[in-house]
N, C-alpha and C positions, 0 to 999 in steps of 0.2 A: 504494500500500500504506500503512496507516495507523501509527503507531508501535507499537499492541498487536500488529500483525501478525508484526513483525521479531524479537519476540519467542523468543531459547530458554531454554525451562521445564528443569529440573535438581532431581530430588529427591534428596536424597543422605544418607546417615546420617551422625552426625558425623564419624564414623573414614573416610570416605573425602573429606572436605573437606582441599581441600589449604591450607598455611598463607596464603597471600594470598587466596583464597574467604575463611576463616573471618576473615579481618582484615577484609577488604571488608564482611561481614554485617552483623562487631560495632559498625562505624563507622556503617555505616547505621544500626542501632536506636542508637547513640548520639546521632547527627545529631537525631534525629526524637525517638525519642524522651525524650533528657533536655534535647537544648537548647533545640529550637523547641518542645517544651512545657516546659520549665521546670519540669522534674520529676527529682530526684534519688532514683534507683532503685537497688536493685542487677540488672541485668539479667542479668548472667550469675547465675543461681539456683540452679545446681547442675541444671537439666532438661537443659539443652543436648546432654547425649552421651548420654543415652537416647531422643533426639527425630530427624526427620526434620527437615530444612531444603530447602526450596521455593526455588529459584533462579530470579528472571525478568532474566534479559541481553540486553542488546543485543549486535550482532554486531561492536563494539570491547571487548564483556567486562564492560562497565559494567552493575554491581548496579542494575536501576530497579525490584524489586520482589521483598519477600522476602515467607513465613509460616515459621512451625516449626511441624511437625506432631506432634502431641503424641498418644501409644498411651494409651491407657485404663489407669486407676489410675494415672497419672503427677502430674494437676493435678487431673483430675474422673474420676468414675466411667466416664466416657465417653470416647471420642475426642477431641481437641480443637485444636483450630489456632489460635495466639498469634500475637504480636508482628506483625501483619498491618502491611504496609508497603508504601510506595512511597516511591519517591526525589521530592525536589521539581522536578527537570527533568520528570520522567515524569506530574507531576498534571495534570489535566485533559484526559488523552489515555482516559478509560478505562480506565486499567490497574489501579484497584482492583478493580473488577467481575470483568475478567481473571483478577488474581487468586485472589479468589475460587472462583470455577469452577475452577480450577487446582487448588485447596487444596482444595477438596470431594472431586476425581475424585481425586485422588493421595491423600486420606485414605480413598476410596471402595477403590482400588486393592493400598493396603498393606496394610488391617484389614477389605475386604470391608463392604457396604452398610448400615451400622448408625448409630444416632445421633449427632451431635456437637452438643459443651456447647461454649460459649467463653465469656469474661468482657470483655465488649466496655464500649466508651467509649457511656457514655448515652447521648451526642449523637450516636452514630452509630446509634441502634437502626434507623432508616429506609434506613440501607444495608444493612445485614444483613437486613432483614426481606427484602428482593430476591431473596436468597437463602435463600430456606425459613428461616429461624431465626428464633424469636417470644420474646417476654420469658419468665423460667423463673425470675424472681425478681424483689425488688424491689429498688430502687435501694442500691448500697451506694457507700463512699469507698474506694480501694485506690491510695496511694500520690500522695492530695492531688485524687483525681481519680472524677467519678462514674463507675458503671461498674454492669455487670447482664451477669445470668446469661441466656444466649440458649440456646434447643434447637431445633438440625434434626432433624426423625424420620427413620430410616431411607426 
């Protein structure tokens, strides 16, 4: 069995995150991304308790892969799924791709088969394009860092 396999998926609204899930999350998007990119953000933005959070655990409980799913009129007109993450144990097993697919079906699941916007890392536009989403702007800076508007069509 491969490590994306042992995988359990958890989608869960904020209100029912219990207080060590939602400390486990915040440390992960800390981890990734304000240290090992070297980006001082505010990440908690005030979306958090309007949003869904996408849980990928291993079966010791360990966070190896989050998103936040984001309802439409929140960030974009659309749909949209943020903070796309994997733990650094868990990289190069797959598990972004995973997630992905994850994040699409369970954004597919909550709000039913319609478009999703996200604001992705420029240099990732080649992993998302994998996933149905094509550039839908042009390059901007958002918090020291290039970044672009992607859209899945329904």
């Amino acid at each position: 069995m491969s490590p994306t396999e042992s995988i359990t998926w958890r989608s869960l609204p904020f209100d029912a995150l219990h207080a060590r899930t939602l400390y486990r999350l915040l440390q992960l998007r800390t981890e990734v991304f304000v240290m090992e990119q070297n980006c001082a953000f505010q990440d908690m933005d005030g979306a958090d308790t309007a949003c869904f959070h996408l849980l990928g655990e291993s079966a010791d409980g360990s966070l190896l892969a989050y998103a936040r799913l984001v309802p439409a009129g929140l960030k974009f007109s659309e749909v949209s799924i943020g903070r796309v993450i994997s733990a650094q144990a868990a990289r190069g097993t797959g598990i972004g791709h995973v997630l992905m697919r994850e994040a699409v079906r369970a954004a597919h699941h909550l709000w039913g088969v319609r478009p999703i916007r996200i604001g992705a890392q420029a240099r990732l536009q080649a992993f998302y394009r994998q996933h149905g989403f094509e550039p839908a702007s042009g390059i901007y800076l958002e918090d020291g860092i290039d970044h672009i508007e992607m859209l899945r069509a329904a």
